[in-house]
N, C-alpha and C positions, 0 to 999 in steps of 0.2 A: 276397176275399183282401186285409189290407191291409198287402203288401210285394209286390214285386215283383224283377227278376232285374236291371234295371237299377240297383238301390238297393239288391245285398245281396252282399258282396264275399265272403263264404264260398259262398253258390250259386254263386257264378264261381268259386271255388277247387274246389269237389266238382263241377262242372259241365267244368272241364280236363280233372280227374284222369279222370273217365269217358270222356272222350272220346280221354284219351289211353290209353285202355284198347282203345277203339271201333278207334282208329286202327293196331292191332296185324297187322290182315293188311285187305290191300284188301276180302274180301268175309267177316267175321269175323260170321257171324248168330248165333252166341250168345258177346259177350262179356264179359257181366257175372256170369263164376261169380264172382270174387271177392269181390262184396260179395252176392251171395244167398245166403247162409247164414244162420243162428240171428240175428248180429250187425246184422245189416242187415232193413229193412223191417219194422219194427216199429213206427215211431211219427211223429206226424208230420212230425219234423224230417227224419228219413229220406224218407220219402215228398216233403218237399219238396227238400230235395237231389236226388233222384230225378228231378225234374221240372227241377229246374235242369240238369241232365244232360242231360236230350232236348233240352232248347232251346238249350243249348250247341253240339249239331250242327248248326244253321246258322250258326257264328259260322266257316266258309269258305266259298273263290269262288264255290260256286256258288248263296250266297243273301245274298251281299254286294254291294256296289259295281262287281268283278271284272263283273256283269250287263251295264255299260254293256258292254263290249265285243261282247255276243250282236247287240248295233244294226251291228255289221261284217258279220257274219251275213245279217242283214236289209235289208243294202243304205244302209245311214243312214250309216256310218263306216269310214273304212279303219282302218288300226292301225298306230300307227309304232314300231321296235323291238320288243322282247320285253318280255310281263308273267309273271305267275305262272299267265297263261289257256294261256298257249303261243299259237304262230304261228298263231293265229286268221286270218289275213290268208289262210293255206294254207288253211284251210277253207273259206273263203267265198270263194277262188279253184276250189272244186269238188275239191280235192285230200284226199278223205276215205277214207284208209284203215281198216282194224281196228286197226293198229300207230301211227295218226298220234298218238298220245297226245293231253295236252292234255283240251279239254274232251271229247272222247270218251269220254277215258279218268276222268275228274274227278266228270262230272257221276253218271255211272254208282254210282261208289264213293262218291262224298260222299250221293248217298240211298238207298241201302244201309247207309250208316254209322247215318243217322237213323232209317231203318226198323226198323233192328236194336234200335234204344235203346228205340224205340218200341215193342218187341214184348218187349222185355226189362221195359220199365215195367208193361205192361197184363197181363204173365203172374203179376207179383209182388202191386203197389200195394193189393190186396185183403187182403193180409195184414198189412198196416199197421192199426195199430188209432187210425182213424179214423171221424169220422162220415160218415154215407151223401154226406150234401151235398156236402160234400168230396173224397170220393172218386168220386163221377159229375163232379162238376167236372173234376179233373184228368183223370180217365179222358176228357173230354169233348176238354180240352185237346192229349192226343196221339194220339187217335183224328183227330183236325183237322191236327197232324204229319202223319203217316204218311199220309193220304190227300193231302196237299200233297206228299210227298216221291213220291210213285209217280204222283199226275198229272206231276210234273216229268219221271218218266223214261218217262210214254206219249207223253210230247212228243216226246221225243229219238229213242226204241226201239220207240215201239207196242207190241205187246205184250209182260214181260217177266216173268221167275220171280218169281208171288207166294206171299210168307211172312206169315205172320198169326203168326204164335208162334215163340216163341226154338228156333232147331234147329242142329244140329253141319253143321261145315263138309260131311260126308260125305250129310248130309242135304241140304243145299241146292243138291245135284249134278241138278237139275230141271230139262226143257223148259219153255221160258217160256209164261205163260198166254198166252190171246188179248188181243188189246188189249180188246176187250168184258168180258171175263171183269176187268176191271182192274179199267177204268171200274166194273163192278157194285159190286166189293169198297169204292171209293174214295166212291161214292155213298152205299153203307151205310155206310160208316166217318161219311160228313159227316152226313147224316139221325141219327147215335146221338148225335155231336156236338153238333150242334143243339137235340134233347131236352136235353141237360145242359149246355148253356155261359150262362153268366148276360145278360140283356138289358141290358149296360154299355158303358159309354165304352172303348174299345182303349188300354192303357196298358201292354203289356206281357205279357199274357198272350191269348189268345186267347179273342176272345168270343164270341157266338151270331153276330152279327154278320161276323165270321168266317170262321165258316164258311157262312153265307148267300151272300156274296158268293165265295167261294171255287166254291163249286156253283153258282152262276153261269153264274163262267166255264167249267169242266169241261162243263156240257150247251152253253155258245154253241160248245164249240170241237167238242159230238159232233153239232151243228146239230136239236138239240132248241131248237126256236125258242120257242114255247110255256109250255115249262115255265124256260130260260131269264129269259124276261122274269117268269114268275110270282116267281120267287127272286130276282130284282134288285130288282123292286119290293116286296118285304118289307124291304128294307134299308130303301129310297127313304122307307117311308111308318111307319120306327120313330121318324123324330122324334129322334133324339141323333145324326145325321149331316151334316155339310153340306161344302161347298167351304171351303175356308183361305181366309182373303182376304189371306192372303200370300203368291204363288207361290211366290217365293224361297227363304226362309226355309221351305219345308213340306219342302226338302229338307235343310236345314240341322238340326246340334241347338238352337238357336238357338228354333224353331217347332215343335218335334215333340212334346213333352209334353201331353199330354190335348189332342192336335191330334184334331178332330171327323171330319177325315177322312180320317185314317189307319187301315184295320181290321186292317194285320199289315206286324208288319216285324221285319226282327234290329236288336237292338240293342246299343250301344256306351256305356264312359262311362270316362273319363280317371279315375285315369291306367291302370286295370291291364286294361282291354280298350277297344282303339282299332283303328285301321285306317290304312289308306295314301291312301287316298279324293284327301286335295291332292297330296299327294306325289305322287303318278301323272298325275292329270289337269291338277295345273297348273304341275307341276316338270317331270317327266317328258317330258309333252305327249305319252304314248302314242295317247291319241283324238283323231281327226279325223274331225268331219262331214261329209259329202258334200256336194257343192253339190244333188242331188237335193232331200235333207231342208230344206236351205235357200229352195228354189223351192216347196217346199209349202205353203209359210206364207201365208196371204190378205195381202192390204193391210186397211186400217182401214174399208176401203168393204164389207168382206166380197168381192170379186171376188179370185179366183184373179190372180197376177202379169200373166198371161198374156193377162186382159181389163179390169183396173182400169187407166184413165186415172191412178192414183196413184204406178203404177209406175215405177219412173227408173232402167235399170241401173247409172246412173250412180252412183247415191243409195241404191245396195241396203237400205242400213237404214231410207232416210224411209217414212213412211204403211204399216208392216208389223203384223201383227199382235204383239203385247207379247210375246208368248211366244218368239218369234225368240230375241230378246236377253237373254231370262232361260234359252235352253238352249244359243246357239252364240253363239260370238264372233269377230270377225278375226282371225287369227295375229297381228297386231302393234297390234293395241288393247292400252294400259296397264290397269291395275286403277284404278279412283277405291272409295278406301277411304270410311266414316261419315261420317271426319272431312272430309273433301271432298281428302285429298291423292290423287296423283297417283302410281300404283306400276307401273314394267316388269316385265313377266314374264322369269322368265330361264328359258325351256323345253329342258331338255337337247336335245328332237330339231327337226327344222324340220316343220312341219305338211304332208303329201303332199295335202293339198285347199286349206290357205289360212285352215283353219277349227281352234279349240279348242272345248272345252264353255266355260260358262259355268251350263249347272246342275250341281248337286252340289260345287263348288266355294265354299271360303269365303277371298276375299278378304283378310278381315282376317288371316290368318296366315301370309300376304305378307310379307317374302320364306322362300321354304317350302325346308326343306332334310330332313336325313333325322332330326332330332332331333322335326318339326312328327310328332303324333299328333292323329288326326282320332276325333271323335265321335258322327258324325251317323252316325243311322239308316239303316238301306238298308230302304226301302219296298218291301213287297211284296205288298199289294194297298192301292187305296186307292180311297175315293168318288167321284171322278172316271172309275176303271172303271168301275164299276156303274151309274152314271146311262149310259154309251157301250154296255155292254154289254146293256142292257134297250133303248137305241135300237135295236139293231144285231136282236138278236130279236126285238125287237113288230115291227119295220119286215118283217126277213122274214115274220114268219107273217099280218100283216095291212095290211101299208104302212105309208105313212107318217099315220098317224091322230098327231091332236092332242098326246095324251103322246109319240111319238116327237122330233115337233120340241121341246117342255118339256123333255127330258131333254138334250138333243143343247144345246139354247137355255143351258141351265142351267150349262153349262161353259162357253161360249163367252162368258156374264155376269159371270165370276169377277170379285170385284171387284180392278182395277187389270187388266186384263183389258179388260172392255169391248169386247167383238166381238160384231157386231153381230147379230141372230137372222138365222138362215138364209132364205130369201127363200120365200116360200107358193108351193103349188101343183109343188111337185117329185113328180115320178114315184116309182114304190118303187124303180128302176133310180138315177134323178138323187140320189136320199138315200142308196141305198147308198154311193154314191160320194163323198158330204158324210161320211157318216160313219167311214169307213175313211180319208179324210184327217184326219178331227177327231181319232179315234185315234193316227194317226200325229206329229200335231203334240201331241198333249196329255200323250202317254205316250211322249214322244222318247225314245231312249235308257237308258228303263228298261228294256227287255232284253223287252218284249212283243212287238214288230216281227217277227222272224224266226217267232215260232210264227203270230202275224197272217198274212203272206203262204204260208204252209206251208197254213192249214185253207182259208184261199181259193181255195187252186189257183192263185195269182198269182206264185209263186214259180220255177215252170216258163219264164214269158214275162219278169218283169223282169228277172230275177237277170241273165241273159244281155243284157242289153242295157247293166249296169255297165261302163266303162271303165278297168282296173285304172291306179296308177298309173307302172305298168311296161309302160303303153301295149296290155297283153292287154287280151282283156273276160275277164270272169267265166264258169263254165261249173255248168248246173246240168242235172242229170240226172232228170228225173221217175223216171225206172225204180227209181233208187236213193237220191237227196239227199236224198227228204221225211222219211226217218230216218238217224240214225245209224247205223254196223255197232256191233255188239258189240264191248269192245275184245279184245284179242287175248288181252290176259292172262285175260281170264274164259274165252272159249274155250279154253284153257288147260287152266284148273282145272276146267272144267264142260264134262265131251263131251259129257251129252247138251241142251246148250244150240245151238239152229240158227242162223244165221249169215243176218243180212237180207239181202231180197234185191239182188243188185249189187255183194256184196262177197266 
């Protein structure tokens, strides 16, 4: 293809309208009668509008920026005031009802919104008089949607009512599948993907690549160790991938265009789709890092705080691993802008840890008020997974063998970066534990944390050891926390949908 959805302001004008179609009732599974008729899907403008349409439904919270806050969740951040996520802070206090709204209620509907479009696209797009090539493409393109949008909500719901084709609201009155039976449908959706998505650079549309890495992670989180590391390493050894050698900027728009290793994100571009992205995190000051996630970070010797000679609590910042200070910052460190000046934050809340971000934030548009429109991408899978994620599986299913520490090694080199390889002779236990921190420090607050300690079973033992800032601890419930309830309003609508258990 040579346009893309980032460079084409009528696919973002027919890409609204769809979605403001989408947007007509929470669980609307068939709602694009209006342009299937005679008028519509005929040709390839259609067809590509079409597609601007489906990728449209990730342009909300729950595949944008809004993400940082799932690290509250996870144990990495409190949350100060109210966003558009809702009182996240209540959730990750263990206060999870069917009624609690919020991302309960959010995450559910926003990929249903996508699924729907998805199923609306793939029942029509063949009637579009197009060539083959092109039409296995994009078929390839939201076959890799829709299987993104349903692992999103087996994370959340385990297993939940799958639709594969456009049906009436009375039709979709369904017991939800098994989580197995999901997983199936979501592997076949990636595997048909894969046949048909071109071996190219990520720039907007989804590539083979993609969805490689996307099937990845779906078998590391079904603890297919095996075939895990077989599909990480197909990424690893296609040769048009590598690390950014500029951490900073890989989060900024600034870095993001034919960035090598970026394989999927939503995207943004001034002036007629933007996001709140500074506004929030550095006006706002709604997130705050934990001192946990702060204590995770190595010194420059590679030793944990807790045993490097380098450490100083005095000195928090000296001899720390670089990645520190490109994801959190003090509450009352100034901005030092290009030009070498000197900027105070003026953060509407006070920080309840002491701590702001410092990734995803762009400095230069200091001092940030509500007229500042942000353009940077919201990353959602990128090459630094999948080199962690093929550690994480080769290491379970056969230790820690040679290509485990190369992969793990291989991020820890980033250039400007610079930490140091992990030290030989670690047990498969001693590496697991290098690389579920290497994860946690490399993928901060990109909203991976929380589903991390959920597939580990680690979520049962840390969660409750948190310190709320209102002097509680946190309360996590194995019986019932490792999913969300169903929200209420689907209950609702859908009686014969069953209600997880615990709630």
């Amino acid at each position: 293809m040579n346009h893309y959805i980032k460079h084409n302001i009528a696919k973002a004008l027919i890409g609204s309208f769809m979605l403001l179609l989408l947007s007509c009732n929470e669980l609307d599974l068939n709602p694009l009668d209006q342009i299937s008729g005679p008028t519509f899907w005929n040709s390839q403008a259609d067809a590509e509008m079409a597609l601007a349409g489906v990728y449209s439904t990730l342009n909300n919270p729950s595949f944008t920026f809004p993400m940082v806050y799932y690290s509250v969740l996870g144990g990495d951040s409190e949350q100060s005031g109210i966003s558009g996520t809702g009182p996240i802070n209540n959730l990750a206090a263990g206060e999870v009802e069917a009624n609690s709204g919020g991302l309960v209620s959010d995450i559910y509907a926003n990929c249903y919104v996508g699924i729907a479009a998805c199923n609306n696209f793939l029942a029509n797009i063949e009637r579009t008089d197009i060539k083959e090539t092109t039409l296995n493409q994009y078929k390839g393109e939201v076959l890799f949607l829709r299987a993104f949008f349903y692992f999103r909500l087996t994370e959340f719901y385990g297993g939940v009512p799958l639709y594969t084709a456009p049906i009436t609201l009375e039709e979709a009155k369904v017991q939800q599948s098994t989580k197995e039976a999901v997983v199936t449908q979501i592997l076949s959706d990636l595997d048909e993907a894969i046949a048909y998505l071109p071996s190219e650079i990520y720039n907007g549309h989804a590539v083979k690549a993609s969805a490689l890495a996307l099937k990845s992670r779906v078998l590391l989180h079904q603890g297919a160790w095996q075939e895990a590391a077989a599909v990480a390493r197909e990424v690893m050894t296609d040769g048009r991938f590598m690390l950014y050698e500029d951490f900073k900027n890989l989060f900024l728009h600034y870095g993001q265009d034919n960035n090598p290793e970026i394989l999927f994100s939503t995207r943004f571009l001034n002036p007629d789709n933007f996001n709140q992205q500074d506004i929030q995190l550095q006006w706002w000051g709604i997130l705050n890092p934990r001192q946990e996630l702060v204590d995770a970070y190595e010194c420059t010797d590679g030793l944990p705080i807790n045993a490097s000679p380098l450490y100083d609590p005095d000195d928090w910042k000296a001899n720390r691993d670089p990645r520190m200070l490109l994801t959190l910052k003090a509450f009352e460190d100034p901005a030092v802008l290009s030009s070498g000046e000197v900027v105070e934050y003026d953060y509407n809340n006070p920080s309840s840890t002491g701590y702001e971000p410092a990734k995803f934030v762009d400095v230069e548009e200091l001092p940030v008020d509500y007229s500042t429109r942000s353009e940077h991408d919201w990353i959602l899978i990128r090459y630094a997974e999948v080199l962690l994620n093929y550690a994480e599986a080769q290491n379970e299913a056969v230790g820690p063998d040679p290509s485990v520490y190369a992969a793990v090694n291989e991020v820890r080199a980033r250039p400007g970066i610079d930490m140091p390889p992990l030290p030989s002779g670690l047990s498969q236990d001693e590496m697991r534990t290098r690389i579920r921190n290497e994860r946690r420090v490399e993928l901060a607050l990109e909203g991976l944390r929380y589903s991390d300690i959920k597939r580990w079973k680690t979520a049962e033992t840390y969660i409750p050891t948190l310190l709320r800032p209102n002097g509680a601890y946190r309360e996590f419930d194995p019986s019932k926390h490792y999913l969300f309830p169903f929200p209420q309003s689907e209950m609702d609508i859908n009686n014969n949908l069953k209600q997880n258990p615990g709630y």
